[in-house]
C-alpha positions in Angstrom: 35.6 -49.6 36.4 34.4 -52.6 34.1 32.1 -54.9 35.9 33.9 -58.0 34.6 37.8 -57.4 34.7 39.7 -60.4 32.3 43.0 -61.3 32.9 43.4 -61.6 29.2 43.2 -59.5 26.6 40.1 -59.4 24.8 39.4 -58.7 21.2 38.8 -56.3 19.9 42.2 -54.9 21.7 45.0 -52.3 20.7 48.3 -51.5 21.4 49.1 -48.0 23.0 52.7 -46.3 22.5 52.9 -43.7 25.4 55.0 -40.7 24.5 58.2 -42.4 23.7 59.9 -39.3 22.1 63.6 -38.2 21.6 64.1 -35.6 24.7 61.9 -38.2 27.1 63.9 -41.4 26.1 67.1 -39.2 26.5 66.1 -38.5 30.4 65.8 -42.5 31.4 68.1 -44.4 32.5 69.9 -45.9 29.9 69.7 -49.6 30.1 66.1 -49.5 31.1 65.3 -47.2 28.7 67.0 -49.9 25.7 65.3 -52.3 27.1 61.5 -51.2 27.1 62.5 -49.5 23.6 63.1 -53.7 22.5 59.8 -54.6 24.5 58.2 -52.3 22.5 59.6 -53.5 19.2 58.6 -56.7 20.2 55.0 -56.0 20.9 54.4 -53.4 17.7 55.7 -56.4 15.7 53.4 -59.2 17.3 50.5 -57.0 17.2 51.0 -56.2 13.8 50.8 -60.0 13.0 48.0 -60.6 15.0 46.0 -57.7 13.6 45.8 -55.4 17.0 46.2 -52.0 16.0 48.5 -49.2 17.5 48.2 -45.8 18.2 51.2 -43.6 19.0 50.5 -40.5 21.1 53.6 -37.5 21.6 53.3 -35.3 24.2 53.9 -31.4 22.8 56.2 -32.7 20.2 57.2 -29.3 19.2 59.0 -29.0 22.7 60.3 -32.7 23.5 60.9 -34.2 19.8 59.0 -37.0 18.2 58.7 -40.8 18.8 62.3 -42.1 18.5 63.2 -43.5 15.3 63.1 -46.8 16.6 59.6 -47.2 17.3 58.3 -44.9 14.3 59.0 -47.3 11.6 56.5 -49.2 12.8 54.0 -45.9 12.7 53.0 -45.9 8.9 51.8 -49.8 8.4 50.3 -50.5 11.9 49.4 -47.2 13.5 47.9 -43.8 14.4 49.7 -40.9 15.8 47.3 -38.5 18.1 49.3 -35.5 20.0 48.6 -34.2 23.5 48.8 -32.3 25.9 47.2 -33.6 28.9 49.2 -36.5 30.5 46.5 -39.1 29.8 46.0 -39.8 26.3 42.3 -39.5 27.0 42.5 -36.0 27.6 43.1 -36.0 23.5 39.7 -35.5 21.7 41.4 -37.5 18.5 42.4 -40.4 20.4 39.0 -41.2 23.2 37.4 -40.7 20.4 39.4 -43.2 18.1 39.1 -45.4 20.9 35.6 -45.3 21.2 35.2 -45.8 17.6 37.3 -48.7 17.8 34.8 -50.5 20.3 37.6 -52.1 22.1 37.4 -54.1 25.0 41.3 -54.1 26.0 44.2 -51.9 26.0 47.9 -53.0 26.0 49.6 -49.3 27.3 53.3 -49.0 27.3 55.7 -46.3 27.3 56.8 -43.4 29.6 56.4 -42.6 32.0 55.0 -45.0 33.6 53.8 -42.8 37.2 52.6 -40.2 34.8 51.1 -40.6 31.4 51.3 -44.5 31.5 49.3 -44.7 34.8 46.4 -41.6 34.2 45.7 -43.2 30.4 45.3 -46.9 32.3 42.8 -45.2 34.7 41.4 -43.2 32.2 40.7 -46.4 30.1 39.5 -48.2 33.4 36.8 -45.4 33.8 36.1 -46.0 29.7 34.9 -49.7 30.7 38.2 -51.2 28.9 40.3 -53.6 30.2 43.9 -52.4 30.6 46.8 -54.4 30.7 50.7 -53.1 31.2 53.7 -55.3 30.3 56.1 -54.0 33.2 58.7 -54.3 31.3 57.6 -52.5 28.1 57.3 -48.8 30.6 60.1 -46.7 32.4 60.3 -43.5 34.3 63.2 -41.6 35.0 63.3 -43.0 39.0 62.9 -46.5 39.5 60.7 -46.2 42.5 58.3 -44.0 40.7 57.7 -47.0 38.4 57.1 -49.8 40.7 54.9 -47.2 42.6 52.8 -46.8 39.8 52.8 -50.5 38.9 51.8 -51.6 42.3 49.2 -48.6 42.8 47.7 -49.8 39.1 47.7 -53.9 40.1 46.2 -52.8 42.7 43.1 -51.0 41.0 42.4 -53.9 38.8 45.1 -53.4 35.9 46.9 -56.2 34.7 50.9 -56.0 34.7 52.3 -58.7 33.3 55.6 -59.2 31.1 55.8 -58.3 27.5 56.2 -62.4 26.4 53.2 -63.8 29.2 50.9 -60.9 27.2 52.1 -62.0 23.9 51.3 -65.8 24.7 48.1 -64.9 26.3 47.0 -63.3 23.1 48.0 -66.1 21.1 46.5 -68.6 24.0 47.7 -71.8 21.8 51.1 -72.8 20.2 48.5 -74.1 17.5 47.6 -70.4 16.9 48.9 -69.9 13.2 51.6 -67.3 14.7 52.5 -69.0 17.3 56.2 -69.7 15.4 56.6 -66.1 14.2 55.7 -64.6 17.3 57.8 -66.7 19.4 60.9 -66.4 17.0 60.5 -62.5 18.1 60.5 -62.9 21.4 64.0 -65.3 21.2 
């Protein structure tokens, strides 16, 4: 666990897209699952004007598709695709080690689902020294109370859930930050 944990993100931060593939998004729940597929939108577009990377992970593609259309067009200008097959994305060699290279001091970890994948990456990351921060509202998992489970067991390890537009605004930290306008615009 880090020794300091901020309630901010820190540069140098990224932006982590957890297996949200065709067959998984199929198996939420509908409305949630339209919703955190907007959140995430929202935050690959910020990010991407703030200059925080993002990597994309799938879980065995071959056997539950590949990151829904709606997401991947934001893949080849802003991100890095790693798959797996461990349910944290640490247990890829390709991405610890890309986020090791990357020296990073903060994660941002959405996707699905959240009891599974989403929560063994944060503590993963937590172990790494990195600062992890979930926007609650930018994960699902098929059963509600397996989500706010995980959030509250997370929160209560020192991760940071927050919303998607609080994390935005505290990486921005000033409406005289330069995007403060565009960002907000997405977020409306």
């Amino acid at each position: 666990m880090p020794e300091k944990i901020s309630m901010y993100p820190q540069k140098p931060s990224a932006l982590i897209i957890v297996d949200m593939q065709e067959r998984l998004v199929a198996a939420m729940q509908k409305d949630e699952i339209s919703a955190t597929i907007k959140k995430c939108e929202i935050l690959l577009s910020s990010c991407a004007i703030l200059g925080v990377p993002a990597i994309f992970t799938e879980q065995y593609p071959k056997g539950l598709g590949c990151t829904v259309p709606e997401l991947k067009k934001y893949l080849p200008s802003s991100g890095l695709l790693c798959e797996k097959s461990a349910f944290s994305c640490f247990g890829s060699q390709e991405f610890a080690g890309k986020i090791r290279e990357m020296k990073l001091s903060s994660i941002i970890i959405t996707g699905i689902e959240t009891h599974v994948c989403v929560q063994q990456t944060a503590f993963d990351a937590l172990s790494e020294g990195l600062s992890v921060f979930i926007p609650y509202d930018a994960v699902s998992s098929r059963k509600d109370n397996d989500k706010q489970c995980a959030l509250r067991l997370m929160s209560s390890a020192g991760i940071t859930v927050t919303g998607a537009e609080s994390l935005l605004f505290s990486l921005l930290k000033d409406s005289a930050h330069p995007h403060f306008r565009e960002i907000s615009k997405l977020l409306k």
